[in-house]
C-alpha positions in Angstrom: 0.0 0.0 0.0 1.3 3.6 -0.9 2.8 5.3 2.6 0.9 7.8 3.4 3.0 11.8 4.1 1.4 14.5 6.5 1.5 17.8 5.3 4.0 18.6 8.4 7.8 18.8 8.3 8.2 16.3 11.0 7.7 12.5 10.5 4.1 11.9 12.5 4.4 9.9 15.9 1.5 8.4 17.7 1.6 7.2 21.2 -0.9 4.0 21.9 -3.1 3.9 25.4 -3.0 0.4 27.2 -5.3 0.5 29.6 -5.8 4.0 31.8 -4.7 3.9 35.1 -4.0 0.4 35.1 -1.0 0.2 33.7 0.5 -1.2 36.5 -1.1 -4.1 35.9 -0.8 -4.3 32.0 1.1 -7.9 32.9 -1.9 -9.6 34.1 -4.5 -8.3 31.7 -2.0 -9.3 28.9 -3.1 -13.4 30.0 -6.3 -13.2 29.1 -5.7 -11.2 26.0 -2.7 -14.0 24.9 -5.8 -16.5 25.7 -7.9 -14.5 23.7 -5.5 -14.5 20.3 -4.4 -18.1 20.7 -7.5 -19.2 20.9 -8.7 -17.5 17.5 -5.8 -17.7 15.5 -5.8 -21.8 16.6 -9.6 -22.2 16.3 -9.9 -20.4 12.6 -6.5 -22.0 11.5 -8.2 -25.4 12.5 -11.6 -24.7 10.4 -9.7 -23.6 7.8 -7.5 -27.2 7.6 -10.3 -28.8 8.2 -12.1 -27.2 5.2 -9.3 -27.7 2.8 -8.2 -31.4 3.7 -11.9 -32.7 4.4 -13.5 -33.9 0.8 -16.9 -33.6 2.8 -16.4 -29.8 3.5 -16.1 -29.2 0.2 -19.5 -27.6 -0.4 -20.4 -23.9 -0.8 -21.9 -23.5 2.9 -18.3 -24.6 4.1 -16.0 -22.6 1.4 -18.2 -19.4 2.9 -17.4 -20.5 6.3 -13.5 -20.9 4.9 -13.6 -16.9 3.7 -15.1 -16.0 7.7 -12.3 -17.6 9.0 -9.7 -16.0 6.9 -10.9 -12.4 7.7 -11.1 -13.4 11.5 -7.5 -14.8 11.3 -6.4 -11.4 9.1 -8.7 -9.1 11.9 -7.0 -10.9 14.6 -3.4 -10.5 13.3 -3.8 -6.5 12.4 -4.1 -5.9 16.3 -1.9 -8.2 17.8 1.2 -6.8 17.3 -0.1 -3.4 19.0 -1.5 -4.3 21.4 0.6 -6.8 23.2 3.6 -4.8 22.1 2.1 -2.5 24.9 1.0 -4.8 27.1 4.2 -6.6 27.4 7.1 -4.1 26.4 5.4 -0.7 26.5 5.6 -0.1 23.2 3.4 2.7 22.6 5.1 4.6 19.4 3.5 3.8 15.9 4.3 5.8 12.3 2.3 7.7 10.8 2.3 5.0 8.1 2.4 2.1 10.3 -0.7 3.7 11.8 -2.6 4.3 8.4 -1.9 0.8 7.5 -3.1 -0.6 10.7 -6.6 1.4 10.7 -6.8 -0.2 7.0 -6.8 -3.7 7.3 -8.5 -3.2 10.2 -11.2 -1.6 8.7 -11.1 -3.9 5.3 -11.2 -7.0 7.2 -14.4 -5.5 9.3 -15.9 -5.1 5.9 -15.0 -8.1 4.7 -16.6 -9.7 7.1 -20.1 -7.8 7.4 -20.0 -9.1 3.4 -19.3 -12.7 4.1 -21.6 -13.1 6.6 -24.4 -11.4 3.9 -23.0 -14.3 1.4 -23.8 -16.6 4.0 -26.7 -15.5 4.4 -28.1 -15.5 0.9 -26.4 -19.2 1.0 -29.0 -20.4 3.5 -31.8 -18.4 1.7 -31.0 -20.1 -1.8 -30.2 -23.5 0.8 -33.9 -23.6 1.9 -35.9 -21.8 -0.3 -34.1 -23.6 -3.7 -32.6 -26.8 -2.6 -33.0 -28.3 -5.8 -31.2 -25.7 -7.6 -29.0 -25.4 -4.4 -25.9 -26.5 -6.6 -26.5 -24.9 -9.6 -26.9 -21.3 -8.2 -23.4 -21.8 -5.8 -20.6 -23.0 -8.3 -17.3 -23.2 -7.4 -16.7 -20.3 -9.7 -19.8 -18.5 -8.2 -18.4 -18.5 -4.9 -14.9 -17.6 -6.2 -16.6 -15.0 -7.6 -18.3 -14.1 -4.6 -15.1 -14.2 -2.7 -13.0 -11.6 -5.1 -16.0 -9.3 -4.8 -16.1 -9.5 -1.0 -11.9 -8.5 -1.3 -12.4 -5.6 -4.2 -15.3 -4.3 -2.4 -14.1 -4.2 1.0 -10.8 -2.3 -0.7 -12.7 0.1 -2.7 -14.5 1.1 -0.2 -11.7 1.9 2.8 -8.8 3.0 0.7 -10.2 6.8 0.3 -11.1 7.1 3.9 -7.5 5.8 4.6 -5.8 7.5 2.2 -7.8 10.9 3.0 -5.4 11.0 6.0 -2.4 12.4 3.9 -4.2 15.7 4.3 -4.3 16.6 7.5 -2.1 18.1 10.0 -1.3 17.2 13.4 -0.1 20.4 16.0 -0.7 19.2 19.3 -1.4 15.9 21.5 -0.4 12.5 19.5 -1.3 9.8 22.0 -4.5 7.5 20.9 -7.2 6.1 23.4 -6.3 2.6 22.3 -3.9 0.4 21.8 -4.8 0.0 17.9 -4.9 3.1 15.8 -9.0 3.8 15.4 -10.2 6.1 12.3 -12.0 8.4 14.9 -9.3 8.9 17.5 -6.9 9.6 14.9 -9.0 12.7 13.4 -9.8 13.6 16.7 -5.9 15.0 17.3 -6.3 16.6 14.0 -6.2 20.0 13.8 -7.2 20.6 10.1 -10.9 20.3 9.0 -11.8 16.3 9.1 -15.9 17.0 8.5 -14.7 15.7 4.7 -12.8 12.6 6.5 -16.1 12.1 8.5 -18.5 11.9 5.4 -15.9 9.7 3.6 -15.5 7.4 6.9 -19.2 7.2 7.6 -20.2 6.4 3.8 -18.3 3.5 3.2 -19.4 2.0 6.8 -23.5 2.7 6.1 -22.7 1.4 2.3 -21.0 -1.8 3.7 -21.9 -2.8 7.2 -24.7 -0.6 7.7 -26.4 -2.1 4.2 -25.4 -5.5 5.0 -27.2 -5.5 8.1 -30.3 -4.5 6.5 -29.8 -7.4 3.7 -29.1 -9.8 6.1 -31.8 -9.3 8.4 -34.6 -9.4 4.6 -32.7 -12.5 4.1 -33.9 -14.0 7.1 -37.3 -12.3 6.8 -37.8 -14.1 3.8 -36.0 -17.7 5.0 -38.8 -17.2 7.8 -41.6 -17.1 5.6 -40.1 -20.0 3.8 -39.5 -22.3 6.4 -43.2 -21.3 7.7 -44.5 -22.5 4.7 -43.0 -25.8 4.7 -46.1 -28.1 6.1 -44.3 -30.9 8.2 -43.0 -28.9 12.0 -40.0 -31.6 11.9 -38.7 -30.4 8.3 -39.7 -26.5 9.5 -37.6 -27.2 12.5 -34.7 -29.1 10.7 -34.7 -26.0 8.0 -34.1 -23.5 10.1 -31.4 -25.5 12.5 -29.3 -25.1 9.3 -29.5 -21.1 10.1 -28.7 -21.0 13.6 -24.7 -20.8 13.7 -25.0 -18.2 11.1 -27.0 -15.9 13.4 -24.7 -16.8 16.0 -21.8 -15.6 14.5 -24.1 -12.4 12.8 -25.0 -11.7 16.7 -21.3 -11.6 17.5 -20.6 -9.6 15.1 -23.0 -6.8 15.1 -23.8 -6.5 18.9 -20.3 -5.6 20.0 -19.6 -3.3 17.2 -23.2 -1.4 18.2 -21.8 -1.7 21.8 -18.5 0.3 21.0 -21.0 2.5 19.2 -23.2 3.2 21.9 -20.4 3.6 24.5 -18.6 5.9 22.4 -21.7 7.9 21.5 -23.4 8.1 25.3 -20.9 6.6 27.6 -18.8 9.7 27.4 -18.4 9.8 31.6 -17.6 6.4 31.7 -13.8 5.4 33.0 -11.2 5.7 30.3 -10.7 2.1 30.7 -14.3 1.1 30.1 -14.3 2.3 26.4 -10.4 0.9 26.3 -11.6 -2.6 27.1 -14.5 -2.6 25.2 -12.3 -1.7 22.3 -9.8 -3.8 22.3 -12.4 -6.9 23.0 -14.8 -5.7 19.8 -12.3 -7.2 17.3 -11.6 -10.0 19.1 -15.2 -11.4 19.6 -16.0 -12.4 16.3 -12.7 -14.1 15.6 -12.8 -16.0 19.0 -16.6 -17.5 19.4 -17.2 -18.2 15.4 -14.8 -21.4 15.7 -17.2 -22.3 18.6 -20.5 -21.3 17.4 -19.9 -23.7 13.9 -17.7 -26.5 15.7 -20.5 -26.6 18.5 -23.6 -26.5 16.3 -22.5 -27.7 13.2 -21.9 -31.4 13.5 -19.7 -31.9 10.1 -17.1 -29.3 11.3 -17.2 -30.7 14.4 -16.1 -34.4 13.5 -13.7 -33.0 11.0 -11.7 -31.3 13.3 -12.0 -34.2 16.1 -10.3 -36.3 13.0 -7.8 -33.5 12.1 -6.8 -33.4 16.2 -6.7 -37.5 16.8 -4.5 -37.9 13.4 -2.0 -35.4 14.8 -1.9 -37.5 18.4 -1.5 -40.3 16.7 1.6 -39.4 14.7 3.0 -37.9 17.6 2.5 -40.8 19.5 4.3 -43.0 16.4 7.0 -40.5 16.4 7.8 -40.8 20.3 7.8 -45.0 19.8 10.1 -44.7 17.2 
């Protein structure tokens, strides 16, 4: 990605928050952070090796469940570095450009993901509604398809809000209220004019995540309908079972990103550390409980990665007779 320059003479440092006024104890709430990434970087690698070494997976429902886990692993990745850089070594300094390319894969994974989860969405619509068709509709080259859009659209949308930052100048504070470098903090030290940065910022988010929500929640209006029409309760019931670990991982999406939202909006004499918490857990949510939502309630994932886990003992176990 092009590096970003700011109109000032001097290279652009930011300083990155930990956790105010406990900083003293930025050790301890490091473990259940460390918990927090292993367990999503493990979990998502494990769906996705499950998904590409399982002939059984190989079916559209589980290559859209393959592109969530690749932006989880990506989202999860573009924080780690900060923020237990500051947890463990007190690293707070961060580029100007470091910064800018932080807040945009942070931001094009988010998107990414609002649009996979609307892919998977229209997957369960076509699923119940269509299944005769199911096969013909999703291709292979469909859902490749699908997945470059989900990648161009995602990038077409942040870059200009990302790269609207080379125009503004920064005269006074540089430190951050997190430990990641957030689109709205960062204009918030600006002292140039950011209302076009604002209209930018908050276009692509309604035309992405805002209009995905809205899709997503007609999707299910009309999978509703559908699975009301069907006649026998146990095929109404065993229809919509096939839709429940999608709106698990929609719910853990959405509700902690409208959380931030609200507490950022309203919760403005809250502790520093409340927002700072709530912040740094957001992007971590998703990528953490979607390996447990579909390996939970979605028996085929499930009993791949059991095999994937027990062939791995066993040639450890080979390996220490030898």
């Amino acid at each position: 990605m092009k590096a970003f320059q700011n109109v000032t003479s001097s290279p652009i440092i930011f300083l990155l928050t930990g956790v105010p006024g406990l900083e003293a104890f930025h050790t301890w709430i490091s473990v259940p952070f460390c918990l927090l990434y292993a367990a999503a970087l493990s979990g998502n690698s494990l769906i996705l090796l499950a998904i590409v070494t399982q002939p059984s997976l190989h079916e559209p429902m589980y290559y859209f469940l393959s592109m969530l886990s690749t932006t989880d692993l990506g989202l999860s990745m573009s924080t780690l570095v900060t923020m237990l850089g500051i947890f463990w070594f007190n690293a707070r300094e961060i580029s100007f450009n470091a910064c800018a390319s932080q807040m945009f894969f942070i931001k094009l994974f988010t998107v990414m993901e609002s649009s996979v989860l609307l892919a998977m969405a229209f997957d369960r619509f076509v699923a119940i509604s269509n299944p005769l068709r199911y096969a013909t509709i999703l291709t292979d080259s469909r859902i490749a398809e699908i997945g470059v859009a989900v990648a161009v659209r995602g990038t077409l949308m942040i870059t200009p809000m990302v790269a609207l930052l080379q125009r503004l100048s920064f005269c006074s504070s540089h430190v951050l209220r997190h430990s990641y470098c957030f689109h709205p903090d960062v204009m918030k030290l600006s002292c140039t004019d950011t209302r076009i940065n604002s209209a930018v910022g908050l276009t692509a988010m309604i035309s992405t995540v805002g209009l995905d929500s809205v899709l997503i929640l007609f999707s299910y209006v009309l999978i509703i309908r559908t699975v009301l029409s069907i006649a026998s309760p146990e095929e109404r019931k065993k229809a919509f079972s096939t839709c429940v670990s999608h709106i698990g991982a929609v719910a853990v999406f959405y509700i902690p990103l409208i959380s931030l939202s609200f507490v950022h909006r309203f919760g403005k004499r809250a502790p520093p550390y409340v927002h700072t918490m709530i912040a740094n857990t957001y992007l971590l949510i998703p990528p953490v409980m979607n390996p447990i939502i579909y390996s939970v309630k979605t028996k085929q994932i499930r009993r791949a990665m059991i095999k994937i886990l027990q062939s791995k003992k066993n040639v450890k176990s080979k390996n220490s007779r030898a």
